[in-house]
VOFIFI-785995 format. One line per field, with one value per atom (N, C-alpha, C): z, y, x; residue number from 1; atom name. Coordinates in steps of 0.1 Angstrom, whole numbers, plus 5000, padded with zeros to 4 digits. Example, Ala and Ser with C-alpha at 12.3 -4.5 7.8 and 13.67 -1.06 7.14 Angstrom:
up <- 5078,5078,5078,5071,5071,5079
north <- 4943,4955,4967,4978,4989,5000
east <- 5132,5123,5132,5128,5137,5129
k <- 1,1,1,2,2,2
a <- N,CA,C,N,CA,C
! end
This chain:
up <- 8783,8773,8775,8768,8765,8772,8784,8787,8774,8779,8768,8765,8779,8776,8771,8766,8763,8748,8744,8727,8718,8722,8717,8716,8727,8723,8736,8744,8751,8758,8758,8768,8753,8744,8734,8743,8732,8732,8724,8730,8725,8718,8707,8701,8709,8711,8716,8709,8701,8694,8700,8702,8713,8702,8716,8704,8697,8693,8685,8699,8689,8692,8714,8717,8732,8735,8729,8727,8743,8748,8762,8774,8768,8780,8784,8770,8774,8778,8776,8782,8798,8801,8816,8824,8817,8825,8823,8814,8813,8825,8827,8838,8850,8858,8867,8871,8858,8867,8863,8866,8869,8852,8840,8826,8821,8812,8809,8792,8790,8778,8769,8758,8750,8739,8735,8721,8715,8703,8699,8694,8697,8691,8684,8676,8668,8670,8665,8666,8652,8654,8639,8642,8628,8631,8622,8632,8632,8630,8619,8619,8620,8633,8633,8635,8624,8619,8613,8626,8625,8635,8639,8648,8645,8649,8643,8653,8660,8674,8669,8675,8673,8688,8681,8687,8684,8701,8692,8690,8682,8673,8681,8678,8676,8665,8661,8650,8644,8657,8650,8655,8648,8652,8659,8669,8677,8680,8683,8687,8696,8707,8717,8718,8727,8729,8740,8746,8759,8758,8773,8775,8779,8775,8776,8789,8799,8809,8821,8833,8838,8845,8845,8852,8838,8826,8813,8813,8812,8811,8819,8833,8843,8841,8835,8838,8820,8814,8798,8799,8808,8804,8809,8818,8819,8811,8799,8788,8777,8775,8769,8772,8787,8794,8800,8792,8801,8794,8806,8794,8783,8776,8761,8753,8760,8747,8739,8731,8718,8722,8715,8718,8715,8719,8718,8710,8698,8687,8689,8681,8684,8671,8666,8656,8669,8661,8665,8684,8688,8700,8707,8700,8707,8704,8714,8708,8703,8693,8682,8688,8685,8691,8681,8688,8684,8696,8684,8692,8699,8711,8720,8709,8698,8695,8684,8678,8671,8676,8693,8697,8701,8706,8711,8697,8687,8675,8673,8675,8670,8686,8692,8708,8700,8694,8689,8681,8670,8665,8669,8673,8679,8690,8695,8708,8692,8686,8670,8667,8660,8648,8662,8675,8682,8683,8680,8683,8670,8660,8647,8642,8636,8636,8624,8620,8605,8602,8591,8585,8575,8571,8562,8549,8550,8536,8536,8530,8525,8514,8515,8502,8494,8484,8471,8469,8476,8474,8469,8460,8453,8465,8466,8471,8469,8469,8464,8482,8475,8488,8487,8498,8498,8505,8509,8517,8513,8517,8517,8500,8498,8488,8476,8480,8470,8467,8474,8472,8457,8459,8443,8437,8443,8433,8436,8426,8438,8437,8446,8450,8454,8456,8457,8474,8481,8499,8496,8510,8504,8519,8526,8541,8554,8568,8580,8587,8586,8595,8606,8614,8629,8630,8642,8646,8633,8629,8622,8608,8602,8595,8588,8573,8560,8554,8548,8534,8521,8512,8496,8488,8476,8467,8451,8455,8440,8429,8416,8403,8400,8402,8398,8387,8378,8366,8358,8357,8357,8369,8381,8392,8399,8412,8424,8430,8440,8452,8466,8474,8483,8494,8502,8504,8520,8529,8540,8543,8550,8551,8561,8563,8577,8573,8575,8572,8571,8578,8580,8563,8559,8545,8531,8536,8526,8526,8509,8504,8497,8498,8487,8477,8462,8453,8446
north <- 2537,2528,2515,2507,2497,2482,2476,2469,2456,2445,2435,2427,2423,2421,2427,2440,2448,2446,2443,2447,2440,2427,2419,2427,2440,2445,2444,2437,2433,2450,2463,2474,2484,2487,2495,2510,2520,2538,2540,2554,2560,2574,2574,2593,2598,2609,2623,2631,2644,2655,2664,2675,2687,2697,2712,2718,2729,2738,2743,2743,2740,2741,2740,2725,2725,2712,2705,2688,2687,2695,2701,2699,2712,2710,2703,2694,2685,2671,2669,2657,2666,2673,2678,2677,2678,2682,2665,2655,2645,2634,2639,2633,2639,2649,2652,2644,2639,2632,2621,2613,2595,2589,2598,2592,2592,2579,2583,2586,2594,2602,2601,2602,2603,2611,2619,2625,2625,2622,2623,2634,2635,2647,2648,2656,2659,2678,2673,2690,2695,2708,2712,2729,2729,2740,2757,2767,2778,2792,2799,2809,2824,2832,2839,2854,2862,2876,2870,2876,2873,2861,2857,2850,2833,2821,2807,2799,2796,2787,2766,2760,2745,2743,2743,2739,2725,2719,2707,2711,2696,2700,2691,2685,2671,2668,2656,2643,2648,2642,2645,2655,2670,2677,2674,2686,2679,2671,2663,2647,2641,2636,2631,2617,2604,2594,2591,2582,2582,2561,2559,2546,2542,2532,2524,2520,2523,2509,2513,2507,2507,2520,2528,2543,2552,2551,2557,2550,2540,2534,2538,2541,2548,2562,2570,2582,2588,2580,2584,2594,2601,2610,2622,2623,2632,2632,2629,2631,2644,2643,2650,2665,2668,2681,2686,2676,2681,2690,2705,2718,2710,2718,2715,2705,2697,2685,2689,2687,2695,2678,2667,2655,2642,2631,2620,2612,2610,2601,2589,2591,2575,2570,2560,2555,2544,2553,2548,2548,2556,2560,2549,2547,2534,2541,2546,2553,2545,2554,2546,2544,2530,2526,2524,2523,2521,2512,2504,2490,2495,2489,2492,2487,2484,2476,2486,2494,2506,2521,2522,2531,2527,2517,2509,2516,2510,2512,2530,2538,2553,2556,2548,2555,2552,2541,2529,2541,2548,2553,2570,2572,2588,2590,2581,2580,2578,2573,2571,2583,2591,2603,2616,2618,2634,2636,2628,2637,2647,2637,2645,2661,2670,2684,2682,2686,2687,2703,2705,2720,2721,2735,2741,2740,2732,2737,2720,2716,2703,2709,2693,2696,2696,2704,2704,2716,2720,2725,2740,2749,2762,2768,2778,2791,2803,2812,2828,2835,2845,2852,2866,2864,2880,2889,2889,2904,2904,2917,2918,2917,2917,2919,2909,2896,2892,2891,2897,2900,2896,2887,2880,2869,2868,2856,2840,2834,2821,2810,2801,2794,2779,2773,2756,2757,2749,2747,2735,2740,2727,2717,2729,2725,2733,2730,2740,2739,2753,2753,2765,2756,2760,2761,2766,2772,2776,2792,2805,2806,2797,2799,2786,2790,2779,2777,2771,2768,2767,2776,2776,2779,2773,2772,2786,2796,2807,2801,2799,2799,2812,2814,2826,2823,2831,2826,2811,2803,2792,2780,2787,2781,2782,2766,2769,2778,2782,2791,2788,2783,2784,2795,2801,2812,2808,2810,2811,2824,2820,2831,2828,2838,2830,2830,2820,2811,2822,2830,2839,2849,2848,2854,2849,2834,2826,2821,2823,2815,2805,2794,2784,2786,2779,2788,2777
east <- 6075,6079,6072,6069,6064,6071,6065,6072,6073,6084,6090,6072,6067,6051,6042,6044,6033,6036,6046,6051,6041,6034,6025,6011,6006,6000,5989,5993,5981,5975,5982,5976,5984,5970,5968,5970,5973,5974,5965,5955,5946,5955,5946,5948,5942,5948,5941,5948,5937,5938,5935,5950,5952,5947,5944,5942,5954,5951,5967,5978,5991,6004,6002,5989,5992,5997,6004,6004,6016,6022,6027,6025,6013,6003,5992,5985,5976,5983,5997,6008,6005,6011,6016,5999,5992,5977,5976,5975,5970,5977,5993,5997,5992,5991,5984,5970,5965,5956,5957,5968,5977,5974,5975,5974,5988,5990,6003,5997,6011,6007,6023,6027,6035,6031,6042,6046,6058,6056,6070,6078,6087,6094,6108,6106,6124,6127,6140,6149,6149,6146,6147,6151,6157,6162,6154,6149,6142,6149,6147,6153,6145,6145,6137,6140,6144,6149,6165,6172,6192,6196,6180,6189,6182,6189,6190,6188,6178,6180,6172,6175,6173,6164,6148,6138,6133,6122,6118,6101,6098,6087,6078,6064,6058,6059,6065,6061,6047,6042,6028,6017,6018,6015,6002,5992,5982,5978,5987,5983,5994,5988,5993,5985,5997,5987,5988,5978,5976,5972,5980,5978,5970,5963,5947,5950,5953,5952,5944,5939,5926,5924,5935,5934,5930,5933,5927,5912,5907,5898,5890,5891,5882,5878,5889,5891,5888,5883,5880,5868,5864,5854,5860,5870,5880,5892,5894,5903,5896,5884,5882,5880,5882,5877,5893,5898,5920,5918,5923,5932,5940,5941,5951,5944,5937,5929,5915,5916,5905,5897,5902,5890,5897,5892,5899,5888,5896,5895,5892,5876,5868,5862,5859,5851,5841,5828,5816,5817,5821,5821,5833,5840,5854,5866,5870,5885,5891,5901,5907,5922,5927,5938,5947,5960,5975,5979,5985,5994,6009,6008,6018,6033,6033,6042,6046,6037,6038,6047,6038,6044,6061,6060,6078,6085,6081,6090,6092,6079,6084,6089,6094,6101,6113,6117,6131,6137,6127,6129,6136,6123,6132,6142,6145,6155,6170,6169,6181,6180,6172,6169,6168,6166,6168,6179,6188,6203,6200,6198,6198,6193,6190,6187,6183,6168,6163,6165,6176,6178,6167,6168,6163,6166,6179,6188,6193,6196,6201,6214,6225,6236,6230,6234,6228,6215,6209,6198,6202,6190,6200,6191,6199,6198,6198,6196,6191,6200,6206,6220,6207,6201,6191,6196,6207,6220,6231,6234,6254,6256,6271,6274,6273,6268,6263,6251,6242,6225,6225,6210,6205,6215,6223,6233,6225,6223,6223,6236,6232,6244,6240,6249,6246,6249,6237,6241,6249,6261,6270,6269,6269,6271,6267,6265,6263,6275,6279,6293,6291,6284,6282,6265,6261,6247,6241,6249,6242,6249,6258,6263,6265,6266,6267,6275,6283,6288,6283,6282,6273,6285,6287,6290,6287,6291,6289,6300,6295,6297,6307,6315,6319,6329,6330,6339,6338,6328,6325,6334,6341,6346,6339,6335,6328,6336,6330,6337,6332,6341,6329,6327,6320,6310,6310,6316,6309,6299,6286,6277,6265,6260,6253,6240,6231,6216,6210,6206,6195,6197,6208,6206,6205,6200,6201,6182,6180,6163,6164,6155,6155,6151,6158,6149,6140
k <- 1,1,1,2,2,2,3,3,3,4,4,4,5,5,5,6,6,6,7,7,7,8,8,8,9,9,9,10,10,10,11,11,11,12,12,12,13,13,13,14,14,14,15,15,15,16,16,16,17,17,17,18,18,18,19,19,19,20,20,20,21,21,21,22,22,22,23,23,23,24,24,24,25,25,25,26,26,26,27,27,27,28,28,28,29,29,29,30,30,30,31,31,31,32,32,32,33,33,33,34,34,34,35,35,35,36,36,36,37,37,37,38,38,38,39,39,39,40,40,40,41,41,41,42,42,42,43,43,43,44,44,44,45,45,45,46,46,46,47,47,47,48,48,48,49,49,49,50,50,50,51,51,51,52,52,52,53,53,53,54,54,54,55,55,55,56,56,56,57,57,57,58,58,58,59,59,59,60,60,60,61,61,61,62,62,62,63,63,63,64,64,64,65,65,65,66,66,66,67,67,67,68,68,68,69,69,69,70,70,70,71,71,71,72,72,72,73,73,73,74,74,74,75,75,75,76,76,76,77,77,77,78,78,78,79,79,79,80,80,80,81,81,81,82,82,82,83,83,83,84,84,84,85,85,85,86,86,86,87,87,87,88,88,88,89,89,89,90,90,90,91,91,91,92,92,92,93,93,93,94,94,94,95,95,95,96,96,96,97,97,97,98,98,98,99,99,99,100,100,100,101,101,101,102,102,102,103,103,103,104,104,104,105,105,105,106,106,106,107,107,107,108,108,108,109,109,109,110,110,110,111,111,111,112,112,112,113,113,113,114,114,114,115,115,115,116,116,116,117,117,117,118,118,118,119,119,119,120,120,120,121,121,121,122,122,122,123,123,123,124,124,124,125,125,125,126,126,126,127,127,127,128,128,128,129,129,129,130,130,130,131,131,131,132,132,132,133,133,133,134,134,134,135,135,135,136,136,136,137,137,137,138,138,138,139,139,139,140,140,140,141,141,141,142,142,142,143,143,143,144,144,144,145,145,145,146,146,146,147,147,147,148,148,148,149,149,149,150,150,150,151,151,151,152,152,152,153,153,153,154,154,154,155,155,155,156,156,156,157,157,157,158,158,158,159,159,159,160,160,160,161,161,161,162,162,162,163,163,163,164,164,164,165,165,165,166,166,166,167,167,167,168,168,168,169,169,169,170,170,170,171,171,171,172,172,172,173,173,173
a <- N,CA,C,N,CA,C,N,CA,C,N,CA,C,N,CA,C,N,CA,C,N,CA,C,N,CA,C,N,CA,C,N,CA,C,N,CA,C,N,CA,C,N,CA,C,N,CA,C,N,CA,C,N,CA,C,N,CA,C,N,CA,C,N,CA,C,N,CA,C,N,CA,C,N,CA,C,N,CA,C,N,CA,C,N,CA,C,N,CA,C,N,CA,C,N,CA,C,N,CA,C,N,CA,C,N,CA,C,N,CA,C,N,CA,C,N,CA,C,N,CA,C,N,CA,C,N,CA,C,N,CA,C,N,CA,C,N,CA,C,N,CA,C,N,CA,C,N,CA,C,N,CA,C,N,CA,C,N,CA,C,N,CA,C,N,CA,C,N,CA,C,N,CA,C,N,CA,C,N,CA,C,N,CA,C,N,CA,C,N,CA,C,N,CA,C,N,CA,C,N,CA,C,N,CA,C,N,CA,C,N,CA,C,N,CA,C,N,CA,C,N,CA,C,N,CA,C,N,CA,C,N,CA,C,N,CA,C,N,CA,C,N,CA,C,N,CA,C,N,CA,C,N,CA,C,N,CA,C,N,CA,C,N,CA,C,N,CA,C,N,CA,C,N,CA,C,N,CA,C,N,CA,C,N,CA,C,N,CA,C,N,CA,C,N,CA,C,N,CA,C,N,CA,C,N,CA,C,N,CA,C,N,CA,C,N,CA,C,N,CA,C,N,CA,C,N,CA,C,N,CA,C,N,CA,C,N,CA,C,N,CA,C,N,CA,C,N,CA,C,N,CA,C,N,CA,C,N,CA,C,N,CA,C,N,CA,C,N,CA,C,N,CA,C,N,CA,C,N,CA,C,N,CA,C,N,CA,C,N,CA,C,N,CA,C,N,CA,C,N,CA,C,N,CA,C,N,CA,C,N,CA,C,N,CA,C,N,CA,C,N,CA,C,N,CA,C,N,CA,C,N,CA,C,N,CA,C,N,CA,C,N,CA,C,N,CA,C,N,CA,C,N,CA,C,N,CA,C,N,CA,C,N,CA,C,N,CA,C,N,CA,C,N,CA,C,N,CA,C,N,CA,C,N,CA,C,N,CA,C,N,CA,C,N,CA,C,N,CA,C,N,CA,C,N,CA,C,N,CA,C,N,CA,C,N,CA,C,N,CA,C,N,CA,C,N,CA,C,N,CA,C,N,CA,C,N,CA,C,N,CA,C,N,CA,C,N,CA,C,N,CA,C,N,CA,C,N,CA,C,N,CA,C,N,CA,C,N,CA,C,N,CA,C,N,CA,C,N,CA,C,N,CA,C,N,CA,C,N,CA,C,N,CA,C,N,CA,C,N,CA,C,N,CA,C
! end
């Protein structure tokens, strides 16, 4: 984190662009050799066949950053050769920087918003029932009630109804 003196900016973060889905492992290899490194991350929720699990993601996909300070500065011709790093982002051969006062804020930020879980389904959103006995209806998402299971809203008789049913058989339409 950014100490209270750094927030003015005085010890900038480099991009570095990992290559697919290693933003992980080029953090874990980048500390190994004394760099500090940051990503940000959120929870989001993944549904894969029957089953519903809450994975985290990167913010910003391929991209990790790394702190300018005189062990990065020495050690910049070994950032580009870390497992997991594809290349570190430069205009006109000067890596491209981010103010320490930027990164403080998206730490401020995701330390508030990771409790949080980004779903698939929002209130309000329609949905299409692709199993079970109401296969093809759609329905209004009203709510998540629990892990694997939803609250939707069917129209039936011109009355809502509401539908408990579990995510994995629910599309957006």
């Amino acid at each position: 984190m950014c100490e209270s003196y750094e927030i003015n900016g005085s010890i900038p973060w480099w991009v570095v662009q990992t290559k697919p889905k290693a933003e992980l492992t080029a953090m874990q290899n980048l500390k190994n050799q004394g760099l500090t490194s940051y990503c940000p991350m959120f929870k989001k929720e993944c549904s894969r066949g029957r089953q519903l699990k809450v994975n985290t993601h990167p913010l910003f996909p391929r991209y990790v950053f790394v702190k300018a300070n005189s062990a990065a500065q020495q050690n910049i011709h070994v950032i580009r050769s870390t497992f997991g790093v594809s290349q570190l982002l430069k205009i006109r051969e000067v890596p491209t920087k981010i103010s320490c006062k930027l990164i403080h804020e998206i730490k401020l930020m995701e330390s508030e918003k990771f409790s949080e879980t980004q779903t698939d389904f929002m209130p309000g959103d329609h949905v299409r029932i692709k199993k079970g006995l109401y296969q093809n209806l759609e329905a209004v998402f009203q709510m998540n009630d629990g892990l694997e299971r939803a609250v939707v809203l069917l129209s039936i008789i011109n009355k809502p109804t509401p539908l408990r049913i579990e995510k994995h058989a629910l599309n957006k339409v």
